[in-house]
Backbone as CSV, one residue per row, in Angstrom:
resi,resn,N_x,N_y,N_z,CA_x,CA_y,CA_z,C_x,C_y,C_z
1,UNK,357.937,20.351,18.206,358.423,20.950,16.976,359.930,20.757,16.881
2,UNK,360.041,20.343,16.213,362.020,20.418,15.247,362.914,21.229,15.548
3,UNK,363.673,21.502,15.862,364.451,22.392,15.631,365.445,22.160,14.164
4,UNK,365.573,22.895,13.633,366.627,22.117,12.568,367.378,23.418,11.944
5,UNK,368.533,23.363,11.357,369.527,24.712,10.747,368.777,24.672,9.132
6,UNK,368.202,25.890,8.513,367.499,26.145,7.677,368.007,27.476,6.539
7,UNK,368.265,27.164,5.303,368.265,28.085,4.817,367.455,28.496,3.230
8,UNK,367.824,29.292,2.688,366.862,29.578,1.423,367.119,28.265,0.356
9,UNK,368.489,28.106,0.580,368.732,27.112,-0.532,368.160,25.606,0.064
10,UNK,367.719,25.590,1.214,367.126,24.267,1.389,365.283,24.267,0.429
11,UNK,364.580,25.142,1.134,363.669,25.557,0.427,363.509,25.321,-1.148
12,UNK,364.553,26.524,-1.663,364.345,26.653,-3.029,364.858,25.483,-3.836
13,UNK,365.884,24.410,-3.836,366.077,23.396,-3.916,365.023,22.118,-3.901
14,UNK,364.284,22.058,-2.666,362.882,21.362,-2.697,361.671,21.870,-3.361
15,UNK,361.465,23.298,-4.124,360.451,23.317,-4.874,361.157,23.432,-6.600
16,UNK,362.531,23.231,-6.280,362.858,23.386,-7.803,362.757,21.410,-8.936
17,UNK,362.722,20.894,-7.090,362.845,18.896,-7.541,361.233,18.881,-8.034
18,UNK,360.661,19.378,-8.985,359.133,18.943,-9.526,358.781,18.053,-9.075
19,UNK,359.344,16.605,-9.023,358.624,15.206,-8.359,358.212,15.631,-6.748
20,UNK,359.296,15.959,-6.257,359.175,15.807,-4.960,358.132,16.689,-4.260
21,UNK,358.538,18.038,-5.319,356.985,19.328,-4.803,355.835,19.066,-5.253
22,UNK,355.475,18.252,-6.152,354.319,17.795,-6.688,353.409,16.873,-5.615
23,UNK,354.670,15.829,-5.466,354.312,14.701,-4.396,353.467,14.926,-2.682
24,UNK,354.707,15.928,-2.405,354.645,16.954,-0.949,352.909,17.850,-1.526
25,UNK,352.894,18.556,-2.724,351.663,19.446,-2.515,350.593,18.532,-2.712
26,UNK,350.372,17.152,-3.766,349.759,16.368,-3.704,349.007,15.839,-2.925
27,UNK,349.881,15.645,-1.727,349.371,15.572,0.084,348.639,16.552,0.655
28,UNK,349.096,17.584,0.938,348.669,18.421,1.223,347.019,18.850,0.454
29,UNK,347.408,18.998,-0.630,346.006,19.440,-1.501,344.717,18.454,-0.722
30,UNK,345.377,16.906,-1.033,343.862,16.078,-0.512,343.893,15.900,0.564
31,UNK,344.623,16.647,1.611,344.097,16.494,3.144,343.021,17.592,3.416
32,UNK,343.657,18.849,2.410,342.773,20.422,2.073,341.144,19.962,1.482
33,UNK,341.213,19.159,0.629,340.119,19.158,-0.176,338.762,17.901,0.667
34,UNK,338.132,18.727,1.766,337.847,17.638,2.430,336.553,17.168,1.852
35,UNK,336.015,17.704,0.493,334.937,16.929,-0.400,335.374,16.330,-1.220
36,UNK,336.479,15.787,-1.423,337.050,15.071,-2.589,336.677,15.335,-3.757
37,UNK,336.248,16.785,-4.577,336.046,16.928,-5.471,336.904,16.960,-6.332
38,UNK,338.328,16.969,-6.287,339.616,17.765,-6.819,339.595,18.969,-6.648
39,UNK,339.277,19.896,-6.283,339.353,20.996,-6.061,338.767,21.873,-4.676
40,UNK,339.585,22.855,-4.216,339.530,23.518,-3.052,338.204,24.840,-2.948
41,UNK,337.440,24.858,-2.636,336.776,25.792,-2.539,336.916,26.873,-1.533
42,UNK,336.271,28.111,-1.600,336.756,29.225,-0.741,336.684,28.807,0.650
43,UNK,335.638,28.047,1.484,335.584,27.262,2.449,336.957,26.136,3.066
44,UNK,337.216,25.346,2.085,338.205,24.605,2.408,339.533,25.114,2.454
45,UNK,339.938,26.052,1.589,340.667,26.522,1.801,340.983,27.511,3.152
46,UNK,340.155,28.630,3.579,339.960,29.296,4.702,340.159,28.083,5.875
47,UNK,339.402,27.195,6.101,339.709,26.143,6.729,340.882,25.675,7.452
48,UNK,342.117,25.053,5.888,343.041,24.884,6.124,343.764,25.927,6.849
49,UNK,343.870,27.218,6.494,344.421,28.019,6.702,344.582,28.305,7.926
50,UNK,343.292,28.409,8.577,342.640,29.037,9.690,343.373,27.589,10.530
51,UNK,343.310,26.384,10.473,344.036,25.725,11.090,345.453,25.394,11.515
52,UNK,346.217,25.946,10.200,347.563,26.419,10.327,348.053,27.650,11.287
53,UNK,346.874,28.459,11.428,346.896,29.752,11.854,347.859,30.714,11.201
54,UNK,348.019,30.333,9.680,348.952,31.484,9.112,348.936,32.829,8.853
55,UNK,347.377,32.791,8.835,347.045,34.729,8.826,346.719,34.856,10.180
56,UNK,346.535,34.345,11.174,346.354,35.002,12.539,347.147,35.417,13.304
57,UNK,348.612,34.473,13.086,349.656,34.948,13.741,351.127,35.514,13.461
58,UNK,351.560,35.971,14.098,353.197,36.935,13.056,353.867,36.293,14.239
59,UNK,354.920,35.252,13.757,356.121,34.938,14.583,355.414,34.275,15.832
60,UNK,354.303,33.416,15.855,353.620,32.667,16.698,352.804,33.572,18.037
61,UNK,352.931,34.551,17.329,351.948,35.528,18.269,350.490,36.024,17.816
62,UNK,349.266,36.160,18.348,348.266,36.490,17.740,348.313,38.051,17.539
63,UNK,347.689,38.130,16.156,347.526,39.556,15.849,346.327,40.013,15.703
64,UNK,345.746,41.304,16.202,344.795,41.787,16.630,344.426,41.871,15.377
65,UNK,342.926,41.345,14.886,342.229,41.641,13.721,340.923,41.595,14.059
66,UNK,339.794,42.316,13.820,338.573,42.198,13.300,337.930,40.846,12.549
67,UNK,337.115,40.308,13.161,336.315,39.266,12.206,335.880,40.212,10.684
68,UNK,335.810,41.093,10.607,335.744,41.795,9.163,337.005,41.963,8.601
69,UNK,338.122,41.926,9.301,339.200,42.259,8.965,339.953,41.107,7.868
70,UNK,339.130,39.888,8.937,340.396,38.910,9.062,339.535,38.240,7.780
71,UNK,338.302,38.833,7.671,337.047,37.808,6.538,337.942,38.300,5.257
72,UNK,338.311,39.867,5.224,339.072,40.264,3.916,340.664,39.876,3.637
73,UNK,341.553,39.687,4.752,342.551,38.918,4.249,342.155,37.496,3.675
74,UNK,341.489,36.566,4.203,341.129,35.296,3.449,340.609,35.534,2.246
75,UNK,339.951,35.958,1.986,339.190,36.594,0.461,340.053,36.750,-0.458
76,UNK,340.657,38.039,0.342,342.256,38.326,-0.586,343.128,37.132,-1.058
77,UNK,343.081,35.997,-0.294,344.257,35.188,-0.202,343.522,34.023,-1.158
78,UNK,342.532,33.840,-0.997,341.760,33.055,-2.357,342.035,33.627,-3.367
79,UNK,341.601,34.965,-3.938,341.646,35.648,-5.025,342.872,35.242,-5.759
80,UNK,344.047,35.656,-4.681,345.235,35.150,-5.136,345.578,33.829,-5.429
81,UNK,344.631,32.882,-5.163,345.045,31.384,-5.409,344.035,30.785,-6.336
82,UNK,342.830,31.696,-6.438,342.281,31.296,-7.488,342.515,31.880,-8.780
83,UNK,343.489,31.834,-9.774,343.731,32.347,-11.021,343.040,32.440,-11.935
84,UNK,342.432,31.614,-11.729,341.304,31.602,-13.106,339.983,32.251,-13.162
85,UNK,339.485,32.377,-11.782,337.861,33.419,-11.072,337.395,32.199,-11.112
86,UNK,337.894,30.908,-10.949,336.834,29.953,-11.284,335.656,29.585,-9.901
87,UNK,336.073,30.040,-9.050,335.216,30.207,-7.663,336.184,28.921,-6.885
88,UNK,337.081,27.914,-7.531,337.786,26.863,-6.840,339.112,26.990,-7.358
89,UNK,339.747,26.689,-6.499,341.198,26.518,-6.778,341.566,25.114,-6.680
90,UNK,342.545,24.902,-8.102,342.687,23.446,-8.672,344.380,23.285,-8.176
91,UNK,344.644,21.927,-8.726,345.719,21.518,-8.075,347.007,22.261,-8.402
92,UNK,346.714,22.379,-9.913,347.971,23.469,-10.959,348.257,25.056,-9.755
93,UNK,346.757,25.329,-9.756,346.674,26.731,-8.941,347.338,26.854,-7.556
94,UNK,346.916,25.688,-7.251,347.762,25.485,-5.649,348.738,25.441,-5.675
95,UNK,349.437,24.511,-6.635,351.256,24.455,-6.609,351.921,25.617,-7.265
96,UNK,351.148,26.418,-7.478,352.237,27.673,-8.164,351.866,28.595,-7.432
97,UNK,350.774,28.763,-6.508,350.733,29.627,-5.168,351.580,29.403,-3.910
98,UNK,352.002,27.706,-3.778,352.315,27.317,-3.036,354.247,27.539,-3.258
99,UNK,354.356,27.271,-4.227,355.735,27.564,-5.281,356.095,28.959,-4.934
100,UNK,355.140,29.824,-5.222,355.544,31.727,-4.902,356.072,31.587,-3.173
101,UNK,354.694,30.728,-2.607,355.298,31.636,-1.071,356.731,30.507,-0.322
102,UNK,356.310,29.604,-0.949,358.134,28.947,-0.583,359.435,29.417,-1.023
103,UNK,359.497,30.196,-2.341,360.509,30.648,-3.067,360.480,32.276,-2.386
104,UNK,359.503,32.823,-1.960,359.299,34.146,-0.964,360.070,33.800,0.077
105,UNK,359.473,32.694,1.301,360.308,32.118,2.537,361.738,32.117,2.207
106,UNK,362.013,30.752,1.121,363.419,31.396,0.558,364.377,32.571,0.512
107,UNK,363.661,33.372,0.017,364.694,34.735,-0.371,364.558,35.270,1.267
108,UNK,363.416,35.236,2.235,363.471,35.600,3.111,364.685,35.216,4.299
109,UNK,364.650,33.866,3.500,365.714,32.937,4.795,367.152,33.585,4.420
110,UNK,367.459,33.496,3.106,369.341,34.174,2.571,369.395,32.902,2.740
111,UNK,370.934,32.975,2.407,372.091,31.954,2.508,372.890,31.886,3.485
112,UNK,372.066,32.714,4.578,373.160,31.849,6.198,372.128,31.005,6.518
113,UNK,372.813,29.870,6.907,371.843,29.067,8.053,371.331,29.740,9.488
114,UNK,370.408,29.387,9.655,369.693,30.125,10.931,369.050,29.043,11.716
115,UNK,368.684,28.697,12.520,368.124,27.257,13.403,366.557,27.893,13.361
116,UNK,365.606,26.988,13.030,364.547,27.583,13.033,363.534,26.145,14.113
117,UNK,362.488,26.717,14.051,361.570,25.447,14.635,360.210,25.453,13.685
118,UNK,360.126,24.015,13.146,359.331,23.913,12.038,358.229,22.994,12.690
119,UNK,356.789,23.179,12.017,355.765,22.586,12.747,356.128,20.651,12.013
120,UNK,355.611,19.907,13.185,355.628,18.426,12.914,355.143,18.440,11.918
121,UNK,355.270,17.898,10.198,354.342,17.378,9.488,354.265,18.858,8.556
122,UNK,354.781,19.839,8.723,354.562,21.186,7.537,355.510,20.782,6.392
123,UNK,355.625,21.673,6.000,356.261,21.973,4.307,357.578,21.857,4.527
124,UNK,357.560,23.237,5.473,359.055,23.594,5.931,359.485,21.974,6.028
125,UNK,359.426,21.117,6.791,359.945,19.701,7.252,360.078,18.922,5.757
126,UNK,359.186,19.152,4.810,359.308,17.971,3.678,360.350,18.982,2.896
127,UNK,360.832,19.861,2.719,362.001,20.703,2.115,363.228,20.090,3.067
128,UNK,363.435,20.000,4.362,364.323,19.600,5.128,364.343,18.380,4.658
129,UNK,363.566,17.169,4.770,363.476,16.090,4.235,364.178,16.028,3.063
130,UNK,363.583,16.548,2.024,364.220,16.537,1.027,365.847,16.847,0.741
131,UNK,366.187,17.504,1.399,367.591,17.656,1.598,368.245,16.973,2.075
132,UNK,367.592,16.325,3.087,368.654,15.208,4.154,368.677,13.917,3.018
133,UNK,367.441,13.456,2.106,368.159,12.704,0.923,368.147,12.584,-0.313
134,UNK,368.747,14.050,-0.750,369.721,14.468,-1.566,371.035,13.772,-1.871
């Protein structure tokens, strides 16, 4: 993993370049969508997730949850990404879910730089990217 100096304005800067966040979620979406339908279903999505380990862990530590527990944060976290109730979440839906929690990270990071360690190949890295050519 990277180490690299990180702040909100790197972030919010890379989801404000439309081409470039489009491009970056573009990727992402069809590595997510492993039926090639265009669209993510509650399955694929949980999937991804569960492979990132973003609801399992706080600050790279595991957090004690219930398989019932952990079935209702994912649920929750569809609900929220599916806008429409359509039972799938489309590409529009993804990038403006994906848009909230980067511009969240953002405000989280401020405007000091802080050295962080970003996974090979995540988001965090194509926002860094994006900055280095700026």
């Amino acid at each position: 993993m990277p180490l690299v100096l990180l702040d909100g304005s790197t972030v919010r800067d890379f989801v404000k370049d439309e081409q470039a966040f489009q491009e970056a979620m573009k990727s992402r979406f069809q590595e997510m969508d492993l039926n090639e339908d265009g669209s993510l279903s509650r399955a694929e999505l949980r999937s991804a997730f569960e492979r990132m380990r973003l609801l399992e862990c706080s600050l790279g530590f595991p957090i004690s949850q219930t398989p019932a527990q952990l079935n209702a944060l994912y649920d929750s976290v569809f609900e929220k990404f599916d806008t429409d109730h359509s039972g799938n979440v489309d590409f529009n839906e993804f990038c403006t879910q994906m848009s909230e929690i980067l511009l969240a990270i953002a405000d989280g990071l401020g405007s000091s730089p802080i050295q962080v360690l970003i996974e090979e190949g995540g988001i965090l890295q194509d926002a860094v990217k994006h900055e280095e050519t700026a």
